[in-house]
N, C-alpha and C positions, 0 to 999 in steps of 0.2 A: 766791410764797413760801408754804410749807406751812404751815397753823396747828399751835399746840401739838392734839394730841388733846384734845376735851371731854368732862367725864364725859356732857353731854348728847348723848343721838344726835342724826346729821343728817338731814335727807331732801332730796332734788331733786327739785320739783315743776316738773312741765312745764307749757307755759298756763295759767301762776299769777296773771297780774294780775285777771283777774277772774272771776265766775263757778262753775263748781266749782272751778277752781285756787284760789281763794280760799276756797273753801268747803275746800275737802282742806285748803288751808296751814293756817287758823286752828283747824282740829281737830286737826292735829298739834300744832302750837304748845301748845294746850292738854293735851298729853298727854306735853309735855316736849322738845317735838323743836324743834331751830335748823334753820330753813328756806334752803335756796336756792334763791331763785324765778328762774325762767325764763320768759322770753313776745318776743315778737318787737321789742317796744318798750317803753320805760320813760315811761312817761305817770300822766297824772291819776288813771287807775284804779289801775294800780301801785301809789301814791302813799298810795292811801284804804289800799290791802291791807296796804302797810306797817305805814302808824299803827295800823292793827289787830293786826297782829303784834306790834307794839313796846305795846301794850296787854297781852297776854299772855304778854309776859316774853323772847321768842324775839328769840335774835339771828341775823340775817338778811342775806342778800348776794345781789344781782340780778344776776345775768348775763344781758345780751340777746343773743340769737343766734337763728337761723332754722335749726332742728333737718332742714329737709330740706337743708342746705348741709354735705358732709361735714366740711369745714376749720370750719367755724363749729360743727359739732358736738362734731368732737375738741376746739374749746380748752371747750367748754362742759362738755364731761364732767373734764376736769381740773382749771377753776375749781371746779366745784362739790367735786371729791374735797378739793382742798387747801382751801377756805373754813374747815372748822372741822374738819380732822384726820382726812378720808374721811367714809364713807357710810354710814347704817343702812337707808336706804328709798328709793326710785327711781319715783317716780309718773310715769307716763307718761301723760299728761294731755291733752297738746297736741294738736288736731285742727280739721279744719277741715269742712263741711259745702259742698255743692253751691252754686253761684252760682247758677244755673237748676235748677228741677225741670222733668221736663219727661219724653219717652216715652224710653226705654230705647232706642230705634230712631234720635235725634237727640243721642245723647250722644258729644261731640268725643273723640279720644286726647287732645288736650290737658288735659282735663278733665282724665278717668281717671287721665293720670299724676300731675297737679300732688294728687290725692288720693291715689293710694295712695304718694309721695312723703312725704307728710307723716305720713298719717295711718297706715302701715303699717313702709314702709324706714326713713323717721327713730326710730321705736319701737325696731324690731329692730336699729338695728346701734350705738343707744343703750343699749341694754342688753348687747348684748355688750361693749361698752366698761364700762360700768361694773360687770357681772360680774366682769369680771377681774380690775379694780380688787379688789373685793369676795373674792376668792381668794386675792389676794398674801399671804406673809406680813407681820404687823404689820397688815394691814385692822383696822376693828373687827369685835369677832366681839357676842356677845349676838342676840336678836333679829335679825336682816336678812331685809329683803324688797323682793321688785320689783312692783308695781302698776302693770297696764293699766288704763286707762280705755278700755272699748269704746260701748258702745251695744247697745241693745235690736234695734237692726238687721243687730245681729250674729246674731239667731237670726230677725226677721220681715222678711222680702222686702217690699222699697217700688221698683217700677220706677220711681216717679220719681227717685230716687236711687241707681240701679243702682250707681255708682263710689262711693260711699258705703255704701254695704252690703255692699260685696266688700272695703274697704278694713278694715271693724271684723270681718268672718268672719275678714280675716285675721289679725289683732290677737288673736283669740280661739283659733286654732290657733299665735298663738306664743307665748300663757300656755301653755299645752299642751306644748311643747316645752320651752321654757326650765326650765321645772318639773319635766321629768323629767330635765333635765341634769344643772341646782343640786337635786335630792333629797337626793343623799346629803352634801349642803354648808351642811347645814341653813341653807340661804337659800329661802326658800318664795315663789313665786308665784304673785299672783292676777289674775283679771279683774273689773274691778267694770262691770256694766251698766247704764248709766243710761235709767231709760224718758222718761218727758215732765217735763223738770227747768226749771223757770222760769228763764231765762236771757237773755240779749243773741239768743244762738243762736234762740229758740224763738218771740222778742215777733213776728215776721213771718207768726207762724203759730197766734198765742195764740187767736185770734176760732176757726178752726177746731177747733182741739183744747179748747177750754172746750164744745166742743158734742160732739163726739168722746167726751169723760170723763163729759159727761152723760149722753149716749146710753149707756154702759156700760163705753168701753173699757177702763179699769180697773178692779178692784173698787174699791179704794181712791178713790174721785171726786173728784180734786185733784191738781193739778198737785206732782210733789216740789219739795223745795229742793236746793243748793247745798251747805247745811248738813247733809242727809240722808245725802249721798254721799260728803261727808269722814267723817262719824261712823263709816262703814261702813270709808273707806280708813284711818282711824287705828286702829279695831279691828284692823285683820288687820295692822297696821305692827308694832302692840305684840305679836305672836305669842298672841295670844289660841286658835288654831286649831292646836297643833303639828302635828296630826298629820293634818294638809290641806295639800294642792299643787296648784295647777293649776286650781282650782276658779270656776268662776263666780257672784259673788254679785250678783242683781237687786234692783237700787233703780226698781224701776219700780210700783208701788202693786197687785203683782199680775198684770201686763198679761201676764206670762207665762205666766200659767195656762190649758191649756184652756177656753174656757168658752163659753156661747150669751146 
């Protein structure tokens, strides 16, 4: 059943129960947006992000579904369109990270696909779904935007994670496309890259990279937040940028800059 339209915009955050998905939800939330979170299960973590949400005013609706499953996708992108009356914003969030690192020269199909599966196809033919959405007549209009969440390995080569660095390159040439599609639909999108972001993802790897940021890797010497990188996806939600598309903004303390 279709909600009445809200004066408030919506967004669909993918990988929302914890993490940056929480980190993005609660900065929209804070900047007036009713959330519909997305994540593969509806657990504990879920639960905290809620109460958080429901702290900050946002009225909120969980659909679980597994974004590389096309049938579980299609009802995902129409839960989400009817929760609160369609869509103003589309974060594409959800990703998953290598089981093993390991040489480039021992890395299974299996992998590779179950990666760029998630992390690439379920992006792209989520956004063409909710694009069109976003084109109908009667969509809301105001502000609208699509938000990739890629990674910092979208532009630095790690053979240990070769099917994970090919999967966010390509996440990063489909802000690129989609952007010059939706230009003249003024629906703008962006890629946001995250560099070394304190996370669930990263605590496996914390002990290296606290030496890593020592040593220099970033100018910035500190691992980001959670919090940093919503701040970034709610700026560009609220059309802060009109006259930008397709652009990549790094939340990584620097680490993209040339340097010795």
């Amino acid at each position: 059943m279709t909600s009445t339209p809200s004066p408030r915009p919506a967004a669909l955050v993918t990988g929302a129960r914890r993490g940056i998905g929480r980190g993005i939800c609660l900065a929209l939330a804070r900047r007036g947006y009713d959330i519909v979170l997305n994540d593969i299960a509806h657990d504990a973590d879920m639960d905290r992000t809620l109460a958080a949400l429901a702290q900050e005013g946002a009225r909120t609706r969980v659909v679980v579904a597994d974004i590389a499953d096309p049938q579980a996708r299609a009802g995902l992108a129409s839960q989400a369109w009817d929760a609160f009356g369609g869509l103003s914003c589309l974060v594409n969030n959800a990703g998953i990270s290598v089981k093993v690192r390991g040489d480039i020269l021992d890395v299974e199909e299996s992998s590779f696909d179950t990666l760029i599966a998630v992390n690439l196809k379920a992006m792209f033919f989520l956004t063409q779904d909710v694009a069109r959405r976003m084109l109908a007549d009667g969509a809301p209009r105001g502000p609208r935007s699509i938000i990739n969440v890629s990674s910092a390995n979208a532009l630095f080569a790690s053979v240990e994670r070769a099917e994970y660095c090919l999967s966010k390159t390509g996440v990063s040439m489909a802000t690129k496309l989609y952007a010059l599609r939706l230009a003249d639909t003024d629906i703008r999108v962006y890629e946001i890259r995250p560099g070394v972001i304190e996370t669930d993802m990263t605590k496996v790897v914390k002990a290296k990279y606290d030496q890593r940021i020592a040593d220099g890797l970033t100018p910035i010497r500190r691992f980001g937040t959670a919090d940093e990188v919503g701040l970034a996806v709610a700026t560009l939600a609220e059309g802060r940028f009109p006259f930008s598309t397709g652009d990549a903004f790094h939340i990584d303390g620097g680490m993209h800059i040339p340097h010795f």
